[in-house]
VOVEX-907591 format. One line per 8 residues: their letters; for each residue x, y negated, z negated of C-alpha. Coordinates in steps of 0.1 Angstrom, whole numbers. Layout:
! residues N
a> X/Y/Z; ... .
//
This chain:
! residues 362
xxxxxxxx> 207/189/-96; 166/184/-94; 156/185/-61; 136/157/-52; 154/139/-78; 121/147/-102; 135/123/-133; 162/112/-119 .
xxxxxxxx> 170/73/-129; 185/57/-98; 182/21/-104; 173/-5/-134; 147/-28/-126; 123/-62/-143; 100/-55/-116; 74/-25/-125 .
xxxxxxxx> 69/4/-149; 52/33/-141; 41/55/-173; 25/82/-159; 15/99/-197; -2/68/-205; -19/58/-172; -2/28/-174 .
xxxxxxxx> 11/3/-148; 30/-29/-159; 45/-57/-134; 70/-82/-143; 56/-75/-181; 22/-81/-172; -6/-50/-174; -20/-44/-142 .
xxxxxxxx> -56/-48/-157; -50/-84/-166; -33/-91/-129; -61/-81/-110; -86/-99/-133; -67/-133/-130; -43/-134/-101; -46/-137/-62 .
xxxxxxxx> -18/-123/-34; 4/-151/-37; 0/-153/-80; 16/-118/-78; 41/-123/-50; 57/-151/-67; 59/-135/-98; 75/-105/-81 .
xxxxxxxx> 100/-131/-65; 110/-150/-97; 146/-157/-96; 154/-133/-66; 156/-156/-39; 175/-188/-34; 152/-212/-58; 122/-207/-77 .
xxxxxxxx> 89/-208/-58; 55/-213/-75; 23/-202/-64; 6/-229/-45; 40/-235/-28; 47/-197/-17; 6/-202/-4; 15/-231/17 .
xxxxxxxx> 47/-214/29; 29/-184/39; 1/-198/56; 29/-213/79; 52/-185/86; 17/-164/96; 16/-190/124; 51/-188/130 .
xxxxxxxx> 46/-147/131; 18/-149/155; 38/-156/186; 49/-123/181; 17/-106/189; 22/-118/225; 47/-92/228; 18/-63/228 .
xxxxxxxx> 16/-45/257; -1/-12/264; 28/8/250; 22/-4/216; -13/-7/214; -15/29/224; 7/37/191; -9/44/156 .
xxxxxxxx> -15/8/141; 14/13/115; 39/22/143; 30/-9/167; 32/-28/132; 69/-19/127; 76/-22/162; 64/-55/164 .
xxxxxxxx> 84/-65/123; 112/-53/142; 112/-81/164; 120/-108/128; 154/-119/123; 171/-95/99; 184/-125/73; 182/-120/34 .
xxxxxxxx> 165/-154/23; 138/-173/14; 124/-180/55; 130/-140/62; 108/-128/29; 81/-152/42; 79/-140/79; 81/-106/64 .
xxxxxxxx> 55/-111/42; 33/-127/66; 40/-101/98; 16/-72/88; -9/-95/79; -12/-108/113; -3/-81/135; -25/-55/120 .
xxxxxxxx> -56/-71/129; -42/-85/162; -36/-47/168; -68/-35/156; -90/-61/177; -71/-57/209; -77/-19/208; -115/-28/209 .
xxxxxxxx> -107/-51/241; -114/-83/221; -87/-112/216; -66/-111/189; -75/-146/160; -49/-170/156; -44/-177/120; -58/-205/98 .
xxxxxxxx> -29/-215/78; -50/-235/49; -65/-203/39; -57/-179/14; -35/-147/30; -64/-121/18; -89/-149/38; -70/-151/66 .
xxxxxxxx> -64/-114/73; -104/-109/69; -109/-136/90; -85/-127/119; -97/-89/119; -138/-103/117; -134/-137/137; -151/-151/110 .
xxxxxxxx> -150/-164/75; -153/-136/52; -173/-143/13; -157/-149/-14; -167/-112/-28; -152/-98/2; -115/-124/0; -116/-110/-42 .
xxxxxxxx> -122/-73/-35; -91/-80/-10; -67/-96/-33; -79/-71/-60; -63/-45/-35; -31/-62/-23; -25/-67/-64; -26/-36/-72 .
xxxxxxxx> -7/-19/-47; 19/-49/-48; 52/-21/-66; 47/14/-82; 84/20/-94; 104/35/-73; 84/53/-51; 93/69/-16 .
xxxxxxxx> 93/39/2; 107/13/-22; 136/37/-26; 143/38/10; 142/-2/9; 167/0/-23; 190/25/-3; 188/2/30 .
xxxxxxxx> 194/-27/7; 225/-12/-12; 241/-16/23; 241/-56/20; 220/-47/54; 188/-76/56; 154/-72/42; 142/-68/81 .
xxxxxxxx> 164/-38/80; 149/-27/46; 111/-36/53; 115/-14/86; 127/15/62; 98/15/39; 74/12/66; 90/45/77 .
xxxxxxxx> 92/61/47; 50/49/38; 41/66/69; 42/101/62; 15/118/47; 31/129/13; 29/86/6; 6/64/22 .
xxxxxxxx> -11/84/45; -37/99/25; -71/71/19; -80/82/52; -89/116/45; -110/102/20; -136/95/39; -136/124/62 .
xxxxxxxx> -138/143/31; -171/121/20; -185/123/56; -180/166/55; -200/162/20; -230/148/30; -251/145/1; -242/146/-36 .
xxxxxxxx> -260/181/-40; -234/195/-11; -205/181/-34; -198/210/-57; -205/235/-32; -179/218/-7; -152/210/-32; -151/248/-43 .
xxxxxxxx> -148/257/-3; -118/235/1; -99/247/-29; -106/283/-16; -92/278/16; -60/267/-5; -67/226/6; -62/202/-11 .
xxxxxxxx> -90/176/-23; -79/142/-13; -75/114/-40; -68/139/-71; -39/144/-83; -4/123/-84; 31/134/-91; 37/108/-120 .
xxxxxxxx> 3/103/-135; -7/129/-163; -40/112/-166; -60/88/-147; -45/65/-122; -51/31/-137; -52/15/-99; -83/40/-90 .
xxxxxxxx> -102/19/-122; -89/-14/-105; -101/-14/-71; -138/5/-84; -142/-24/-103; -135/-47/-70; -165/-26/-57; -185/-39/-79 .
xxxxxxxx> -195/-73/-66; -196/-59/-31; -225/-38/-40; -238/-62/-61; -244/-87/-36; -254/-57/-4; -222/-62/11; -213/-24/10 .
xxxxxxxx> -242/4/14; -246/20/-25; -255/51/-14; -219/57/-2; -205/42/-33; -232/69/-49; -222/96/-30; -184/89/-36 .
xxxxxxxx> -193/92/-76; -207/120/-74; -182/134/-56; -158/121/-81; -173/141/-111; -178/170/-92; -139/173/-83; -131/167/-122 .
xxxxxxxx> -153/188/-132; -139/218/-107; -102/209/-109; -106/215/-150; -118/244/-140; -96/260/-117; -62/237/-118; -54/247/-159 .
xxxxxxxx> -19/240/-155; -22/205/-153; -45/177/-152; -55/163/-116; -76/132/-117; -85/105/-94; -56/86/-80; -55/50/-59 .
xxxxxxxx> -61/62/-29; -104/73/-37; -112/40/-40; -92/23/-18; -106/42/10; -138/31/1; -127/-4/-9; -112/-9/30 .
xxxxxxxx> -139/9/46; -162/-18/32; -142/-44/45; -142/-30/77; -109/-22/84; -109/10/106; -97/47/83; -65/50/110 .
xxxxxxxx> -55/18/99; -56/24/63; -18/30/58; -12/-2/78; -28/-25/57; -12/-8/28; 20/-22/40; 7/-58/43 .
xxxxxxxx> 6/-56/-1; 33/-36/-7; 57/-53/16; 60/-76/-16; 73/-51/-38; 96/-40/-10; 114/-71/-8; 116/-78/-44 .
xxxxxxxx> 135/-44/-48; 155/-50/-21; 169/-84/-33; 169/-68/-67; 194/-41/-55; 216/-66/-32; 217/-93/-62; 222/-60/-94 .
xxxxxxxx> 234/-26/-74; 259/-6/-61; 260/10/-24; 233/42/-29; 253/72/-21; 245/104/-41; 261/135/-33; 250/170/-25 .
xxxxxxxx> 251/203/-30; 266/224/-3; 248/261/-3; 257/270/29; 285/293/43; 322/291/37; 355/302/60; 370/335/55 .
xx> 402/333/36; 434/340/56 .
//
């Protein structure tokens, strides 16, 4: 028995690999360096749903598709009321995914896939009191999503730096989340069902609520000559510095790499403020340079969510809503496990370990 099932196989799967010794992340057989260099959203989501729906689906047809289905998805948002809006974005998301029919094809993966990526910003922009954007269906999904949270077109640094982000947080293994899809999937229950699961499960802190803290962190720091100083403070007072350390990687997180090269144009062209992105590097070498110090049992480096907090602040997407609009890209990855384990698995059902008490003997 390992609790937390630390090693445990649970399922065979063509869609990721994880190699945490190596720093390594491979989808569908393809390094995830060479994905975010080449592909958009929908280059990675079809490849992800290669021959686990109904029919093959390239591309510029799941594109199309998707651009539809957001419109489709958008009469949803006239369900918001007061009670949801006063939620945390992520909760009024699945409230609102809750609403899609719970089928397992090809018209259910698409609603799915477009949902978060129009109710988050119709969320996020009527908490502000402004209307929420109807969406353009002949745009790209990472163009549309900046372009219903801005109300205007966003540049084409700002759509890549976007894609470059729903890429590479499109499947890690079998992570928390994608393992409560798998379980909900085992069931033969619908990839609504198994969506709403993983939105659960990416919720809590421990997962995908940490890219926030990020920036509080950066914001406490100040100035690059305060970063040492604070670091040492925080790991006195036993906290823990947020976006070091991961439970599979032994090295670097190959995402964190990823989306600081998406940075790159962004500050290149002034659309992000470089003294933050100075600040954050500093921090960054200060925290290595501290946790090799003090943390000897094991290496903690930067993991994904560093520079995705600084990625999403600089496309102006709010810190609380961080976690939501890590469901709009993983929400692929989701439902390619999920048909993976209805098409391949068996019904999840591990056992336990009873250590509690036992009746007296007659």
């Amino acid at each position: 028995m390992k609790n937390g099932l630390e090693d445990v196989i649970a399922a065979e799967t063509r869609l990721s690999d994880v190699d945490g010794d190596a720093g390594r992340l491979i989808i569908r057989g393809i390094s995830l360096e060479e994905l975010v260099e080449d592909s958009s959203y929908e280059d990675v989501a079809a490849l992800l749903l290669d021959e686990l729906l109904e029919r093959p689906i390239g591309a510029a047809e799941l594109r199309a598709s998707l651009g539809r289905a957001r419109g489709e998805v958008f009469v949803h948002v006239q369900a918001m009321d007061g009670t949801l809006t006063d939620l945390p974005p992520v909760d009024a998301v699945r409230a609102l995914i809750a609403r899609l029919p719970d089928g397992d094809d090809f018209g259910t993966a698409l609603l799915l896939l477009a949902a978060p990526a129009v109710f988050l910003p119709a969320i996020l922009r009527i908490r502000e009191g402004k209307a929420p954007v109807a969406p353009t269906p002949s745009l790209s999904q990472s163009a549309d999503i900046l372009a219903m949270l801005t109300g205007s077109l966003p540049t084409a640094e700002q759509v890549s730096a976007l894609d470059a982000y729903l890429v590479t947080i499109s499947d890690h293994g079998l992570n928390a989340s994608t393992f409560a899809a798998r379980v909900i999937a085992s069931t033969k229950a619908g990839l609504t069902s198994s969506v709403l699961a993983a939105i659960s499960a990416l919720k809590g802190p421990l997962h995908g609520g940490a890219p926030g803290p990020v920036l509080d962190m950066l914001d406490a720091i100040g100035t690059e000559e305060n970063a040492r100083k604070w670091l040492g403070q925080a790991l006195d007072r036993g906290e823990r510095l947020m976006g070091f350390g991961h439970r599979i990687y032994r090295v670097r997180d190959p995402r964190a790499d990823a989306l600081k090269g998406a940075l790159v144009p962004l500050v290149a062209t002034g659309q992000v403020d470089a003294d933050r992105i100075r600040l954050a590097e500093a921090v960054e070498q200060a925290a290595l340079a501290i946790l090799r110090e003090r943390k000897t049992d094991r290496t903690h480096d930067v993991n994904v969510e560093f520079y995705t907090a600084l990625l999403l602040d600089a496309l102006k997407f709010p810190r609380k809503a961080f976690t939501g609009v890590f469901s709009i890209g993983r929400t692929i990855g989701w439902i390619a496990h999920a048909r993976e384990q209805a098409l391949e698995g068996r019904l999840i059902r591990p056992r336990s370990a009873y250590i509690g008490p036992v009746p007296q003997a007659a």
